[in-house]
N, CA, C and O of each residue as an XYZ file, in Angstrom:
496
protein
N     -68.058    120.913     23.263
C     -69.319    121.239     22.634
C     -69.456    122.756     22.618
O     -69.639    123.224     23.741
N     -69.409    123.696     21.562
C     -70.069    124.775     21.238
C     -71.370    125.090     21.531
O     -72.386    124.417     21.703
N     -71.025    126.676     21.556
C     -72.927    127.224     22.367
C     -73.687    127.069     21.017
O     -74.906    127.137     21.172
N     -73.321    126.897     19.865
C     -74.200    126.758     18.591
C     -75.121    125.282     19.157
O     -76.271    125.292     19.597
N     -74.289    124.166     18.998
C     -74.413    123.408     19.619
C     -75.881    123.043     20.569
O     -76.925    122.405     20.434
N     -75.239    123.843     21.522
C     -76.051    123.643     22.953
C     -77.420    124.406     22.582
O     -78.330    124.215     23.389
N     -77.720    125.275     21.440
C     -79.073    126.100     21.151
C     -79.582    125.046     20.135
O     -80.736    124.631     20.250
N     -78.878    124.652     19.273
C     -79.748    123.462     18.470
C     -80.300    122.638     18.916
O     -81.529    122.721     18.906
N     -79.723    121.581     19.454
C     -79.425    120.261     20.437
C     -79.972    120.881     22.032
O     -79.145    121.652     22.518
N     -81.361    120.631     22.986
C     -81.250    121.152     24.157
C     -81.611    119.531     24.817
O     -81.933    119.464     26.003
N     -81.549    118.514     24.144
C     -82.340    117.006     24.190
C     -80.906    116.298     24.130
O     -79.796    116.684     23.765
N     -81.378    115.163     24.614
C     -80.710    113.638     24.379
C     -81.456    112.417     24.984
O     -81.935    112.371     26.117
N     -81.470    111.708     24.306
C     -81.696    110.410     24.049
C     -81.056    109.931     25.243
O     -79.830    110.041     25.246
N     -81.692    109.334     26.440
C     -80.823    107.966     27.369
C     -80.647    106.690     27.040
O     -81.613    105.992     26.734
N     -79.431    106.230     27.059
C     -79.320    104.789     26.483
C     -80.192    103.765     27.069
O     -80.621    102.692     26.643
N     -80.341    104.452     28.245
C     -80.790    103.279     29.504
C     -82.347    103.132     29.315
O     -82.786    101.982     29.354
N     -83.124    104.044     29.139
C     -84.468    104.327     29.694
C     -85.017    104.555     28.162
O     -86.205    104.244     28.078
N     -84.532    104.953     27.118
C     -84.865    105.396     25.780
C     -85.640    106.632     25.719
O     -86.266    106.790     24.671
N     -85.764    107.777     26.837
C     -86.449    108.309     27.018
C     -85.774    109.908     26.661
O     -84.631    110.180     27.029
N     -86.740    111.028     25.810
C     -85.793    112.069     25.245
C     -85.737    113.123     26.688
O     -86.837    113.461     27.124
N     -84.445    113.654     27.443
C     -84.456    114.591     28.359
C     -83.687    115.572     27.996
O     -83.022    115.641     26.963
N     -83.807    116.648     29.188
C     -82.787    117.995     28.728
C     -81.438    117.636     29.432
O     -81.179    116.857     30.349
N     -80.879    118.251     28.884
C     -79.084    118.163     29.336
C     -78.827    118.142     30.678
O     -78.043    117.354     31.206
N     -79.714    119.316     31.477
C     -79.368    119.035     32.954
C     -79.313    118.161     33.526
O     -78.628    118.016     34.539
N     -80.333    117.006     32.797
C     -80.532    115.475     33.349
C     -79.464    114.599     33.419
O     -79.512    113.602     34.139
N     -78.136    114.987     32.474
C     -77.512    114.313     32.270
C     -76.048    114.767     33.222
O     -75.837    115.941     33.524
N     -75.091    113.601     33.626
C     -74.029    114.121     33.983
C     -73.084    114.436     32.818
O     -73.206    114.048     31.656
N     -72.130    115.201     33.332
C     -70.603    116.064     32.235
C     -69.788    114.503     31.800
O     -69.405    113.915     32.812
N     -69.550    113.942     30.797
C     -68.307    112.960     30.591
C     -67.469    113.526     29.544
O     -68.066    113.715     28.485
N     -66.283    113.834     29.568
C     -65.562    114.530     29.018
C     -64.891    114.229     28.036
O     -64.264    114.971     27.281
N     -65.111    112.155     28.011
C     -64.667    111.230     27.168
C     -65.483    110.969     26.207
O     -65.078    110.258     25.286
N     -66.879    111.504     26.195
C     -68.041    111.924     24.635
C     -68.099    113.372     24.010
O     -68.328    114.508     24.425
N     -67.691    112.611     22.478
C     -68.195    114.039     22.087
C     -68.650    114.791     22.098
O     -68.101    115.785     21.622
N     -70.117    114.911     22.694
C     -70.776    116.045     23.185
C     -70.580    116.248     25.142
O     -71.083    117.045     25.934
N     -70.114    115.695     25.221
C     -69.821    115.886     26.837
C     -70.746    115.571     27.891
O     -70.546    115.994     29.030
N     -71.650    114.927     27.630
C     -72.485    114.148     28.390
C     -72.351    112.889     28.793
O     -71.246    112.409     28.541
N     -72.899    112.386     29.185
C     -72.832    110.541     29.832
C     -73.950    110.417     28.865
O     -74.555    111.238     28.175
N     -74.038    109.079     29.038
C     -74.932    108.094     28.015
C     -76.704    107.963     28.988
O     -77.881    108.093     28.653
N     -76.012    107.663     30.202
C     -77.661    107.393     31.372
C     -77.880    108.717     31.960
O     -77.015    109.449     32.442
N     -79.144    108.940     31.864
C     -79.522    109.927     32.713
C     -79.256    109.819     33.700
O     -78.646    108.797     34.014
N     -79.671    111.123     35.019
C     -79.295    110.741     36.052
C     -79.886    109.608     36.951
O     -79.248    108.613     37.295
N     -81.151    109.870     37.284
C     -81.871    108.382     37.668
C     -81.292    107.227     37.244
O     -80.780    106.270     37.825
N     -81.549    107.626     35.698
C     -81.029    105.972     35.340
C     -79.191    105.744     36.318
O     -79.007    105.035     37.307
N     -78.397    106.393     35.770
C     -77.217    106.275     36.116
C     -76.957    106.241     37.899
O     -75.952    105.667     38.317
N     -77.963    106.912     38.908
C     -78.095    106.211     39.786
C     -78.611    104.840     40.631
O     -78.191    104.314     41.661
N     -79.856    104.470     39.597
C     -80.548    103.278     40.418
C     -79.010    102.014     39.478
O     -78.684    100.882     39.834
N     -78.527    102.719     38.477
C     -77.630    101.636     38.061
C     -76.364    101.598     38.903
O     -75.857    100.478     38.972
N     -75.833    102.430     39.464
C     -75.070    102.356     40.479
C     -75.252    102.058     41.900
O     -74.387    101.841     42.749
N     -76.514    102.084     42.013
C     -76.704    101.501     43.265
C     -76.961     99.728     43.390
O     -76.476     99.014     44.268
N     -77.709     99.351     42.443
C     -77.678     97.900     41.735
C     -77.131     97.406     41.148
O     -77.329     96.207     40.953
N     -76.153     98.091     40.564
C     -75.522     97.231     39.429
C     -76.021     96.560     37.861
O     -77.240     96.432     37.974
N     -75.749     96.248     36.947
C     -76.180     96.318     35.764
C     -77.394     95.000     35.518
O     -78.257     94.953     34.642
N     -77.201     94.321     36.257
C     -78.334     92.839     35.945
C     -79.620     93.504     36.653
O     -79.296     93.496     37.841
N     -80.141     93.737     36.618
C     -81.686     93.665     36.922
C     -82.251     92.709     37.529
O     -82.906     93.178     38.460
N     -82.347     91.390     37.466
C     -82.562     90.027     38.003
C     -81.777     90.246     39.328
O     -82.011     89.520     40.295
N     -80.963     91.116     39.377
C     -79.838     90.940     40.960
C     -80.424     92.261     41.783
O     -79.925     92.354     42.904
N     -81.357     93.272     41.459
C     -81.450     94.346     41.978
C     -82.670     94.040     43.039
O     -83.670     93.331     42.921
N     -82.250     94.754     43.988
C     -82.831     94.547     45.701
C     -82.909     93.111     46.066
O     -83.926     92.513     46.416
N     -81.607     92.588     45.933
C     -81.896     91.076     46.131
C     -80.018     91.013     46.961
O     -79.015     91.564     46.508
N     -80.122     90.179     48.200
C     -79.383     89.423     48.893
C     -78.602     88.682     48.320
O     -79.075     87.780     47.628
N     -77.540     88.797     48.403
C     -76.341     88.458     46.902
C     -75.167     87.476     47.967
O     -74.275     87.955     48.667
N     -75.475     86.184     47.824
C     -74.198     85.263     48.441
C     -73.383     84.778     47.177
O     -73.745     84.189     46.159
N     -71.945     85.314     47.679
C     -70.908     84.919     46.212
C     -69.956     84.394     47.061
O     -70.006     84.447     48.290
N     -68.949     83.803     46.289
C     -67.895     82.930     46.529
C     -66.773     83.407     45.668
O     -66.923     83.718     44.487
N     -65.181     83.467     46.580
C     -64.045     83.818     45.877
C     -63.118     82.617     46.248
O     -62.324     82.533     47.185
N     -63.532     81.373     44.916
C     -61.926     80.796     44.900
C     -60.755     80.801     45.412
O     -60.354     79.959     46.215
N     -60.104     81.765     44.983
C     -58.847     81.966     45.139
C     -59.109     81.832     46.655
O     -58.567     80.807     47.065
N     -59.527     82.274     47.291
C     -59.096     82.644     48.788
C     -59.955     81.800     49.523
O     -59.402     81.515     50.585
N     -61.157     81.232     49.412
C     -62.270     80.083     49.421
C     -62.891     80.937     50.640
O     -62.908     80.513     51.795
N     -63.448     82.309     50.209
C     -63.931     83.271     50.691
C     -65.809     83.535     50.170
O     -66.175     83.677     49.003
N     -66.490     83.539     51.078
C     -67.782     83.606     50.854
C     -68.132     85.173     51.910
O     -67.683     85.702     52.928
N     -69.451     85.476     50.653
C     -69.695     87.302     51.347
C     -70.736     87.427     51.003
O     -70.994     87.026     49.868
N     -71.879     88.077     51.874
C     -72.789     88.603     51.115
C     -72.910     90.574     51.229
O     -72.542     91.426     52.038
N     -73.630     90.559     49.930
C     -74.315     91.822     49.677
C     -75.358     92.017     48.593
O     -75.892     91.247     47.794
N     -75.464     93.334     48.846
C     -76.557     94.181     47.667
C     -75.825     94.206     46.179
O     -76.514     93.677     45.307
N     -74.840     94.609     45.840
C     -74.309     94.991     45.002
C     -72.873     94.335     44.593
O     -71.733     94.796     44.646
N     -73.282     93.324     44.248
C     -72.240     92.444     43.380
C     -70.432     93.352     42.795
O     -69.236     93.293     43.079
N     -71.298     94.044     41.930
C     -70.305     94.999     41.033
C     -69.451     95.946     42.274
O     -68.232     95.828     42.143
N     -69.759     96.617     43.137
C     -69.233     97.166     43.819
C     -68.763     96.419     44.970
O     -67.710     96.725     45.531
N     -69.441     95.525     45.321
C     -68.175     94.403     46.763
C     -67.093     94.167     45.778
O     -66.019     94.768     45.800
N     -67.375     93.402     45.047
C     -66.234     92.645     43.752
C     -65.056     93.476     43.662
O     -64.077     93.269     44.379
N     -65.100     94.254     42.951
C     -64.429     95.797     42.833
C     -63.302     95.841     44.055
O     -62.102     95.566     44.067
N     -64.408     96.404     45.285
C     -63.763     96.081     47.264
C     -62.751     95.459     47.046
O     -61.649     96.005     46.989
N     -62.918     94.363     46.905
C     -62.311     92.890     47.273
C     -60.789     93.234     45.779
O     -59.584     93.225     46.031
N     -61.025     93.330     45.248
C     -59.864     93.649     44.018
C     -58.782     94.967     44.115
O     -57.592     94.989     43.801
N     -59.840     96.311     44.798
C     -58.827     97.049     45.001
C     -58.510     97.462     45.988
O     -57.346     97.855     46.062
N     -59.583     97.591     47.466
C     -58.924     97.965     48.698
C     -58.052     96.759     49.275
O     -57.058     97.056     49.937
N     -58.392     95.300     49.043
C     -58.303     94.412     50.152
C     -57.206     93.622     49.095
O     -56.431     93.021     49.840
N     -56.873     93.407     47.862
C     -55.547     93.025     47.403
C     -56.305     91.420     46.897
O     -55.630     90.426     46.630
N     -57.455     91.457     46.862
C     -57.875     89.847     46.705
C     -57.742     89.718     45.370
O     -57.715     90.765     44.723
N     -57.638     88.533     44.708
C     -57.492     87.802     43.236
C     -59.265     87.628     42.942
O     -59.708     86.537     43.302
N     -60.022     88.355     42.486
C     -61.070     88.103     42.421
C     -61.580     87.068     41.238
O     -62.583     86.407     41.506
N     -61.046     86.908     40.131
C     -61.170     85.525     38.795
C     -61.941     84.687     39.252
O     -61.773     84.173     40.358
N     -62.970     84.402     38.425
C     -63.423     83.498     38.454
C     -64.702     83.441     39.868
O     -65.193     82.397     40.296
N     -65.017     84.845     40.377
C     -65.951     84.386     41.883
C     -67.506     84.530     40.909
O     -67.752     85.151     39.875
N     -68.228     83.781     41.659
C     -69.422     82.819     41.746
C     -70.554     83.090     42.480
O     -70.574     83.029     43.709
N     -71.246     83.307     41.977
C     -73.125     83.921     42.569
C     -73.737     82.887     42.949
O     -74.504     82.545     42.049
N     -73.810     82.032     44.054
C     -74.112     80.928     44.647
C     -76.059     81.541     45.109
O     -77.004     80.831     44.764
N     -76.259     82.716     45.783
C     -77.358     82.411     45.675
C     -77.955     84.254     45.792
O     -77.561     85.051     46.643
N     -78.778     84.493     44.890
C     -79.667     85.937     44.884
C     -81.286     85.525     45.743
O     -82.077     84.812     45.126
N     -81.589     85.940     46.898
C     -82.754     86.188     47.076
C     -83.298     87.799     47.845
O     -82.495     88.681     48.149
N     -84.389     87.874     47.993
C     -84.798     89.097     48.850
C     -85.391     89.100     50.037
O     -86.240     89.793     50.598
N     -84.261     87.452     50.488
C     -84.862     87.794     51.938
C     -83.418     87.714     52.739
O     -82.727     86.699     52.653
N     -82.961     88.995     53.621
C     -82.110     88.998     54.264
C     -81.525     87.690     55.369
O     -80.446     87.215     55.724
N     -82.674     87.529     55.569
C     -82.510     85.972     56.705
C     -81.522     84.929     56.368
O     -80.487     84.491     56.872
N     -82.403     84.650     55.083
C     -81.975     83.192     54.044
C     -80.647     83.232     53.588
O     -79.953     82.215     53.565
N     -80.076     84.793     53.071
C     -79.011     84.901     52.815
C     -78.051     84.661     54.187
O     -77.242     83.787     54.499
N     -78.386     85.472     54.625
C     -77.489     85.446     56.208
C     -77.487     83.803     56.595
O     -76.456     83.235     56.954
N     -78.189     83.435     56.528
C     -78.204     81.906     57.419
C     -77.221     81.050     56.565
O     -76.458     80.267     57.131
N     -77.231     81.246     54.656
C     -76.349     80.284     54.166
C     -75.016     80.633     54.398
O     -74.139     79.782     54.543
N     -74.799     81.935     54.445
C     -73.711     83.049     54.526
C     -72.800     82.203     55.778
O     -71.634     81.813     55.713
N     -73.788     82.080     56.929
C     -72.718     81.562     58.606
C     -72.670     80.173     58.407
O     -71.797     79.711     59.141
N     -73.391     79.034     57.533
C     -73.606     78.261     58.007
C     -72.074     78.073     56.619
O     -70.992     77.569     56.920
N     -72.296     78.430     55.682
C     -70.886     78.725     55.132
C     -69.515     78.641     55.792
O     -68.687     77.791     55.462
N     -69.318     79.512     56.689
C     -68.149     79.796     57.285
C     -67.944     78.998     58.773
O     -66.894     78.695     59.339
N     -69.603     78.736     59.261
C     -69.104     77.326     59.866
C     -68.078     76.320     59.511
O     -66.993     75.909     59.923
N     -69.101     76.072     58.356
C     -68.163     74.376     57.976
C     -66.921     74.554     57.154
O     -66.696     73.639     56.362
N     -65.869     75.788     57.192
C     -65.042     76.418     56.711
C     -64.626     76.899     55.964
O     -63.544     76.560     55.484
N     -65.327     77.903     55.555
C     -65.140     79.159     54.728
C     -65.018     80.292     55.054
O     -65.901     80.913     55.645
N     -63.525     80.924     54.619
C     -63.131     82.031     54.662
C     -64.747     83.496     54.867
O     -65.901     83.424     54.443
N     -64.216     84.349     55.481
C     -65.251     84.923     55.555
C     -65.565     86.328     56.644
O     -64.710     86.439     57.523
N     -66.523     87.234     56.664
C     -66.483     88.237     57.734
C     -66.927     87.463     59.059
O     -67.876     86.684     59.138
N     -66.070     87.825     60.063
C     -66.696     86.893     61.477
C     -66.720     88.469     62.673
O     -66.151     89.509     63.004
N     -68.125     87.348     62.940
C     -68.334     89.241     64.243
C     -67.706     88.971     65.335
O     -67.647     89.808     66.236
């Protein structure tokens, strides 16, 4: 992007929020033509911290991995998933959102009572 550019143009549009901000708001992506990201920053953080569904954000996330007949909970779906695919070598295809709520308890309780009756899983 040219300084012509950057004196015309001092705005952009967020995909996320529809809302017009200044450039600082935005992070550098080097893979858009004008060199910005698409989400502002807010936006592009509360979306990285939650993940893209909305219906799943601040909510107790029990999922299930097939392949390995592995049950886990967390906050953030998109980023355990991810975990599980590239630090830990797991086949993730096909895993399963068995239950979203916002109460830590409820999750936790299906979570052990899970790996009781034998399912793969974190054990303390």
């Amino acid at each position: 992007m040219n300084s012509f550019n950057l004196l015309v143009m001092s705005h952009q549009k967020c995909s996320k929020c529809q809302t017009k901000k200044p450039y600082s708001d935005f992070h550098r992506d080097r893979t858009r033509i004008n060199g910005l990201a698409r989400y502002c920053k807010p936006c592009k953080k509360k979306y990285d911290r939650h993940g893209a569904n909305p219906k799943l954000w601040n909510k107790y996330i029990v999922y299930y991995l097939p392949k390995h007949n592995y049950i886990g909970m967390t906050m953030n779906i998109r980023r355990r998933i991810n975990q599980h695919s590239t630090k830990e070598g797991r086949n993730v295809d096909g895993y399963k959102v068995i239950m979203a709520t916002k109460s830590k308890r409820i999750a936790h309780l299906l979570e052990t009572f899970l790996h009781i009756i034998g399912f793969n899983g974190f054990r303390y």
